[in-house]
C-alpha positions in Angstrom: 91.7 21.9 19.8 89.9 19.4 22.1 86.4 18.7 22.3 84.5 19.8 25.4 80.8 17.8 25.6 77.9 20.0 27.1 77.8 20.2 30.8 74.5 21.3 30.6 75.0 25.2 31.5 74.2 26.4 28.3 74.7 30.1 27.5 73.5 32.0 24.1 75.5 35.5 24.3 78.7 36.1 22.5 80.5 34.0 19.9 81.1 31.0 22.8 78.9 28.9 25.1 80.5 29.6 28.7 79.7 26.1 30.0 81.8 23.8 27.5 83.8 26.8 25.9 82.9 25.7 22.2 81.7 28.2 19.7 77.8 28.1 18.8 78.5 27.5 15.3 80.1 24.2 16.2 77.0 23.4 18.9 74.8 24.0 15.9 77.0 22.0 13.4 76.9 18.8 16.0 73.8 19.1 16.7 72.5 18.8 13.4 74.9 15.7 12.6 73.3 14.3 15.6 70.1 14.9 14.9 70.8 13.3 10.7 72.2 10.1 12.9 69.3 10.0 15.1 66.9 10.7 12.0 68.3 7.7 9.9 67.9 5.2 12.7 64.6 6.4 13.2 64.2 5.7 9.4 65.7 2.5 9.2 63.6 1.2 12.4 67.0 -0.2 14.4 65.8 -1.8 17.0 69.5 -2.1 18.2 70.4 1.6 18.3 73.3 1.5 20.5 75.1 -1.0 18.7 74.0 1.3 15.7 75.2 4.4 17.3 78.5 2.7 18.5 79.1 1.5 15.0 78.9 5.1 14.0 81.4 6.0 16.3 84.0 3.5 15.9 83.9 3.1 11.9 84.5 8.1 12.4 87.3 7.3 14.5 89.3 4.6 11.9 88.2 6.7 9.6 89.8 10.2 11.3 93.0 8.3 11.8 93.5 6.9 8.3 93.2 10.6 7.3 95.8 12.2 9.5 97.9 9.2 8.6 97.0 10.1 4.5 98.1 14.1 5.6 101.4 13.2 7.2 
């Protein structure tokens, strides 16, 4: 499956949003691991955020590969 970000034509009826074509469960479930992100930063008081938030990012993706290398 690939991952579609918002395009900001949101839609709420059936079991898809019709402007990024991902299911509302998964909307919900990223938005609330955004929102824990954004909440911890908050909480820590970084003053660097995007190095923060690109730390985040780069230490899911080693992270995502070492465990599709660990399934094969």
């Amino acid at each position: 499956m690939k991952f579609t970000p918002c395009q900001d034509r949101c839609t709420h009826e059936g079991s898809h949003c019709q402007g990024c074509g991902r299911s509302h469960e998964e909307i919900g479930a990223t938005k609330q691991m955004v929102d824990a992100i954004v909440a911890y930063a908050l909480q820590m008081g970084y003053e660097n955020v995007e190095e923060f938030t690109q730390y985040i990012g780069n230490k899911s993706l080693k992270k995502y590969h070492k465990a599709l290398a660990l399934r094969d």
